[in-house]
N, C-alpha and C positions, 0 to 999 in steps of 0.2 A: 603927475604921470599922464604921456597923451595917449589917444584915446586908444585903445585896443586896432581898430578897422580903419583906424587912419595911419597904422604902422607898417612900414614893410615888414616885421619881422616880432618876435617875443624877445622881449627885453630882459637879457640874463644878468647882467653886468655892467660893470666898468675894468677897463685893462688902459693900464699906463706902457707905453712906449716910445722910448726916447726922448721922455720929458712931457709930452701930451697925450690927455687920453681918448679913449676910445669907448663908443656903447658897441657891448658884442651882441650881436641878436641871431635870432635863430629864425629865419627866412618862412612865413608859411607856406609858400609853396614849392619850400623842400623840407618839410617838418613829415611828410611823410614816406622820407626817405630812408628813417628809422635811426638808432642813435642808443648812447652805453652812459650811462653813468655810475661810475668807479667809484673808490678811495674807502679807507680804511673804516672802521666802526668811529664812529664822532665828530666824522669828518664835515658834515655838513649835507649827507646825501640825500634824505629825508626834505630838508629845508626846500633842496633845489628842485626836488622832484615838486613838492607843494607850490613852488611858484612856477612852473611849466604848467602845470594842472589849471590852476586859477588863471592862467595865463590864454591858455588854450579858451577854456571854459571862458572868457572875455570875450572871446573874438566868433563865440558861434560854436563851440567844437566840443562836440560830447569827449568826455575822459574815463578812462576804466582803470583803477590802483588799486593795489594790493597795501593793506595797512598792516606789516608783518607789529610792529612795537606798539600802534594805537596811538600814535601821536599824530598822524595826517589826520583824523579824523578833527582835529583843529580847522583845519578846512572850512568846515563848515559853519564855525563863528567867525565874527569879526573880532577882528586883529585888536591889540591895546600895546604900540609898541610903545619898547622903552626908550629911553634918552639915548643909549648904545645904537639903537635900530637908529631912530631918526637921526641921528651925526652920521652913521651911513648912508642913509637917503640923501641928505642935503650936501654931504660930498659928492654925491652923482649927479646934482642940481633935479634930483626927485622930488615929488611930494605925494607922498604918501596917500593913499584914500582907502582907511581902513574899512574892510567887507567883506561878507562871507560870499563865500560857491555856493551857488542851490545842487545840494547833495543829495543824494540818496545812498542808505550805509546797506550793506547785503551782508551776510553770513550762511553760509552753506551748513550752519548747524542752527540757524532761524534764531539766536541769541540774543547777538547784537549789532542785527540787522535783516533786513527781510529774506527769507529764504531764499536760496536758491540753489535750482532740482534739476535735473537730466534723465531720461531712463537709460537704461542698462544698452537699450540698444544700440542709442545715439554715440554713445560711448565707443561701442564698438570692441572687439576684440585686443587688438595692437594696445591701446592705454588702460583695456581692464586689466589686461598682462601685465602690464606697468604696475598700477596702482595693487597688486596682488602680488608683485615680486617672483612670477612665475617663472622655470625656465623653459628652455625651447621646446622638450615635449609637453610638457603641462599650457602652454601657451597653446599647442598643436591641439590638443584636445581640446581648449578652451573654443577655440575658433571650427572643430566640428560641431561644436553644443551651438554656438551662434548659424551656423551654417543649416541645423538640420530645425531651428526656431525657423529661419528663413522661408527655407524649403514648406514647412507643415503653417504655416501663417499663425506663428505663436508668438505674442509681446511681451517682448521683455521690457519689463519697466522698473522693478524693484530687483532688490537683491534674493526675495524669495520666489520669482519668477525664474531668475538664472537657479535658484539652488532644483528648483522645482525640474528645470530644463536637465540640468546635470544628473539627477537622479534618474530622469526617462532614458538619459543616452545609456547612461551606467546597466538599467535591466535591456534596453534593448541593442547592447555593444554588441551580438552576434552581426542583426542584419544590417547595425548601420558600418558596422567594422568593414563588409563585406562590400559597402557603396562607397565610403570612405577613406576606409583604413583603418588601424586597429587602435580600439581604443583600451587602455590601459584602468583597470579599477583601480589599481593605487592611486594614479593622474589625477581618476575622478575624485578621489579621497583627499587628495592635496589642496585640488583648489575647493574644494567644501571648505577645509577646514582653514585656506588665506579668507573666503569669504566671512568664516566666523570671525577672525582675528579682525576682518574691515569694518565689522560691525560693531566688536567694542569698541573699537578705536571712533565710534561716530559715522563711519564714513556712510550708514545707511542712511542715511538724512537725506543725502545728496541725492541718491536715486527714487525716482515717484515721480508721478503728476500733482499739480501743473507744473510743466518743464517752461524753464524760463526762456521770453521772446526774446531777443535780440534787441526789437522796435522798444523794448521798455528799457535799455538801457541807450539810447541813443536819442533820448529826448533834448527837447532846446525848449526856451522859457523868456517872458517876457519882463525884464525889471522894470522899474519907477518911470525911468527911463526912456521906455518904448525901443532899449538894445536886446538882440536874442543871445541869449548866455546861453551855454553847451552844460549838459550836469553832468556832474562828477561822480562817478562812480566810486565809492571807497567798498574795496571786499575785507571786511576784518578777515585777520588773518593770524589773528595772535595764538588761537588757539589750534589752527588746521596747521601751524609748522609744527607741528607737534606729529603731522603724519607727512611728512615732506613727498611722497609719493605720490600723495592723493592732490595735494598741494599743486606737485605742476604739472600732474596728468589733467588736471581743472583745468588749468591758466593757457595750459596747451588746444586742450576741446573747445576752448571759447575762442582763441583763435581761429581752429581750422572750422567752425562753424561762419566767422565771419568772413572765410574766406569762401566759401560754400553758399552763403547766402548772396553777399553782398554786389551785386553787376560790376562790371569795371568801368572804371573813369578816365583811365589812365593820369596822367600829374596834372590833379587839381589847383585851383587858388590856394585851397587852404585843404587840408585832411579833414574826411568822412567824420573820424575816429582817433582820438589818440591811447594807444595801450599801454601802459605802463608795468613791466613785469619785476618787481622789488624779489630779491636770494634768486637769482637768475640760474647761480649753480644747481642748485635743487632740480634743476629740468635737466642740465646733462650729465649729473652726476651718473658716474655707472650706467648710462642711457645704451643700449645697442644702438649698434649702424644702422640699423633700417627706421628707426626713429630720432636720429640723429639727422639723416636723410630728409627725411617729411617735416620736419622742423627747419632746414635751411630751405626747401622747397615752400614754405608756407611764408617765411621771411621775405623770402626773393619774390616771391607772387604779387603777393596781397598790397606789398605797395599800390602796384595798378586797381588797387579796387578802394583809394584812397584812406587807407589808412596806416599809422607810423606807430612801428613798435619800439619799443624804449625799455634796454635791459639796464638794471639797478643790481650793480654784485660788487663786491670788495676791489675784484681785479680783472682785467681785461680779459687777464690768460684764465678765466675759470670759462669761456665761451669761448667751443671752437673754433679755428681759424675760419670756417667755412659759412660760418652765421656772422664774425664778428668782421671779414669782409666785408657784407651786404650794410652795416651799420654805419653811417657817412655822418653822422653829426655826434661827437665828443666832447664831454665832460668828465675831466678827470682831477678828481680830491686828491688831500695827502696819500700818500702810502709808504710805510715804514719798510725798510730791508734791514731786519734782525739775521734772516738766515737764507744759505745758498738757495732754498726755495722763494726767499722772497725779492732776492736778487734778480733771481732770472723773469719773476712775474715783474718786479719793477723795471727790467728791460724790453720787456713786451710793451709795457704799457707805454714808455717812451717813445719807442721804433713805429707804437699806431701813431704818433702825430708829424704831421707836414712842421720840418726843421725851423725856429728862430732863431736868427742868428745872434740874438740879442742875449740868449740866455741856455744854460745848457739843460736840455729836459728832463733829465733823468736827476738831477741835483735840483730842480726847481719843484718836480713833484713830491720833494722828501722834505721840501724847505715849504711849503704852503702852510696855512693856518687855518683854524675851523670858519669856513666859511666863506676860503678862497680857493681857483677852480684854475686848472687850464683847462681851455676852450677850444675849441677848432669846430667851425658849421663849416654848410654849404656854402657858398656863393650862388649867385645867379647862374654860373655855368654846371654847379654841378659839384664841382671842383672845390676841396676839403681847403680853406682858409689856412695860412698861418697860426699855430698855436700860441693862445696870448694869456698869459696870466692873470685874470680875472679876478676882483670883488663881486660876488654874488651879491645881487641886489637884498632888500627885505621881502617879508613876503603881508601882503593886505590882510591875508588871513591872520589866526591865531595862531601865533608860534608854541605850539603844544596841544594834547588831546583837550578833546570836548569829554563833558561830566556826564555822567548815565544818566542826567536826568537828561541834560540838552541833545541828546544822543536820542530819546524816545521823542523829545520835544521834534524834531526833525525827520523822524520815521513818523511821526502821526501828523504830520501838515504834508507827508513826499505823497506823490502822484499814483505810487504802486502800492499804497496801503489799505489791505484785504485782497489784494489779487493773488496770492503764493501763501498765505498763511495756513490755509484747510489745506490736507490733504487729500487729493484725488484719488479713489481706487475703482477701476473700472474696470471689467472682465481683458484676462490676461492670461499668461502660460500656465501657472499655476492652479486656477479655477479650470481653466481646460482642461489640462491636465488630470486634477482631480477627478473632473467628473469623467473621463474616459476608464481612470482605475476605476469608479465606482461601479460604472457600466458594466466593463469584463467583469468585474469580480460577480454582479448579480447574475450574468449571461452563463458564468461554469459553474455557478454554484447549483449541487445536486437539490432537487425537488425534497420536500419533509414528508414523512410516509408517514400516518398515526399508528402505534402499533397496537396488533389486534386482540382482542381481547383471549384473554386463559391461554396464552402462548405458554407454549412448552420451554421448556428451560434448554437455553444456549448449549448447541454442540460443544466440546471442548478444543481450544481453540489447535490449530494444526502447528507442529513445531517449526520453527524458525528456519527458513533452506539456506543451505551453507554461504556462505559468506566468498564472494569472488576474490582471487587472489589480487592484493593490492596493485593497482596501476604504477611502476615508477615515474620520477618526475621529472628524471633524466630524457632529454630531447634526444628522437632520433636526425641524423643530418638531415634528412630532407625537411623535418619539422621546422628546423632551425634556418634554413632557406627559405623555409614559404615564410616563414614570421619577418625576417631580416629582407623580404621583398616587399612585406605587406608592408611594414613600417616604414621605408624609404617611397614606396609610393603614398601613404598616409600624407609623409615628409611635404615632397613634390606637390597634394595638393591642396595643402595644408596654405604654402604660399601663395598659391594662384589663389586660393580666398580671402587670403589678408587684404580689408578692407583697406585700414590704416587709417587714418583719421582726415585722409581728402574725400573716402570712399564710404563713409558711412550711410547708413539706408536714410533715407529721404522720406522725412515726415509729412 
């Protein structure tokens, strides 16, 4: 194989046409132009995502993957291919040079892989909704509770900071209803108890200090060599699809963070970063518009600030038209049409590739095999190649997971081992909080009298004054006006504070 930085491009394949073939590559200085990798469960998509990663990681390029099944973590041994792999290499006139990616494995449940934390704040309102399954007024609320942290300089960093926040808004919903809008106790009641439900599900792991840098996933390293290799991110994943919400409200915050941090470059040599997002559906499933929005605004951006996102999902048509525009470099696997839903997704998927006239596309993606791809990159101009029917090359790495031992073997030689393992607890909303109940409570509590000695025995006590006639609960009209005015302006400025996740507060 030649060398990584003497290549114009990442080496995907071999495609035959018209009798001679063809290496397809993927141009680095349009790799972060961003790009889909499709096709059906078995298809090979795994494989190919593994040799883009190691590929990248070659030429200099830090890489961030989602390991939904635990087999990329192969990645990070060296390869032991078979006699089937090498008859594939040596039909591409490849040679093989079995070796791992310097890896580092993460897990946001600290299991099996280093921690990794955000606080509440960073988060922001818009993706805690998310990850909560809030709707629009409980969301409304949610983002007063962030609003009035703002306002009184209280941090939110765990989840018993926000629960701590939520319960202040809850006793003081007169005055802050009154600057706000009106806050609802059931509202407050709801998202307590989605917070209970995020906390058995794990997802409290996630939020605390240390919140993770950016700079520690975007490390480069020196081999045997004296070449800089880009490390490979792998985020086990196997157990978080288990909460698919939490899943790509994460995958999502890590972008708009790098889009946040990162200066712009406009179209580099080669990409900053490369993102790989594995069940791509999981992020727009049931997604509202206004985070459907910030999501093609976050795609369309952040190119200029060099870096190439990479969705991995079954089928084209599970990403909207409006993200899967922005996406110019295509990999697409088998995919089966059993039924009129899968008909119209494998006509999607055809209709995204630039026509060959050689073969019909939508009969060639039902007719490929494990491990065969139609292809279409960039070109130098920009402009999406003819789609060519591809052999996916092998990959140097291990084609399958790494064992729990080599797995710790590889977190205890990575470069971030003891940085994120303790958790951080440093004064917050909560400890504030507290100590402000503790204050009133001893400021109104009455003085202790000693009582005096040979006291006369207690008057008897005076009978009980009658009882007010019950309030009904029935609104009168004007009530029902002021409430149906207060809540629409609640409404109104409920969205002028949605941060959204370009707008989060600045650490």
């Amino acid at each position: 194989m030649t060398d990584a930085a003497a290549s114009p491009g990442l080496f995907l394949g071999q495609s035959a046409d018209g009798g001679t073939t063809k290496s397809e590559i993927l141009l680095w200085n349009r790799a972060n132009r961003h790009g889909v990798i499709a096709g059906a469960t078995g298809t090979g998509k795994t494989v190919t995502l593994q040799i883009m990663a190691q590929g990248f990681s070659e030429m200099g390029v830090p890489v961030f993957c989602a390991d939904v099944k635990g087999d990329l973590s192969g990645i990070s041994q060296v390869g032991t291919p078979n006699e089937k792999l090498l008859a594939r290499a040596a039909g591409m006139n490849l040679t093989l040079a079995p070796k791992a990616a310097p890896t580092v494995f993460w897990d946001l449940y600290g299991q099996k892989g280093h921690p990794v934390r955000a606080t509440v704040s960073e988060i922001g309102p818009l993706l805690m909704a998310r990850m909560l399954d809030l709707n629009d007024v409980q969301e409304g609320v949610l983002t007063v509770a962030f609003h009035v942290a703002d306002k009184e300089g209280l941090l939110l960093l765990d989840l018993d900071d926000l629960r701590s926040m939520l319960t202040y808004v809850a006793e003081n919903a007169a005055r802050i209803g009154r600057e706000v809008g009106n806050v609802a106790p059931a509202s407050i009641a709801s998202i307590q108890r989605a917070l209970l439900q995020l906390e058995q599900d794990g997802g409290d792991a996630f939020f605390g200090e240390p919140a993770l840098k950016l700079t520690d996933m975007m490390r480069t390293s020196l081999d045997g060599q004296g070449r800089v290799l880009g490390q490979v991110n792998v985020l086990d994943s196997t157990r978080l699809m288990n909460s698919p919400r939490l899943y790509g409200a994460f995958l999502l915050w890590l972008m708009s963070e790098l889009f946040e941090q990162l200066p712009e470059i406009g179209d580099p040599e080669k990409p900053r970063l490369v993102f790989f997002f594995d069940e791509a559906h999981l992020l727009f499933r049931d997604a509202p518009k206004p985070l459907l929005e910030k999501v093609e605004q976050v795609v369309r951006l952040i190119r200029s600030k060099g870096v190439g996102i990479y969705f991995i999902t079954q089928n084209p048509a599970d990403i909207p038209d409006s993200v899967l525009a922005q996406l110019g470099n295509r990999i697409q696997h088998a995919l089966r049409a059993y039924t009129p839903s899968d008909q119209r997704g494998l006509k999607a998927a055809s209709d995204s590739f630039r026509v060959n006239p050689a073969f019909d596309t939508a009969d060639a993606i039902q007719a490929l095999g494990t491990g065969e791809a139609l292809v279409s990159t960039l070109d130098e101009k920009g402009a999406p190649r003819v789609v060519a029917r591809t052999l996916i090359r092998p990959p140097d790495s291990r084609l399958g997971p790494a064992t729990d031992a080599e797995r710790a073997a590889v977190m205890a030689a990575g470069p971030v081992k003891g940085v994120y393992d303790t958790v951080a607890d440093r004064e917050s909303a909560e400890e504030i909080l507290a100590a402000r109940r503790a204050q009133t409570e001893a400021a109104t509590a009455p003085a202790a009298k000693p009582a005096p000695q040979g006291r006369a025995p207690a008057a008897p006590k005076a009978p009980p004054a009658p009882r007010a006639p019950r309030k009904s609960n029935r609104q009168t009209p004007m009530e029902a006006l002021t409430k149906s005015v207060l809540r629409t302006a609640g409404s109104t400025l409920t969205r002028e504070l949605l941060r959204g996740i370009l707008g989060g507060l600045r650490r």
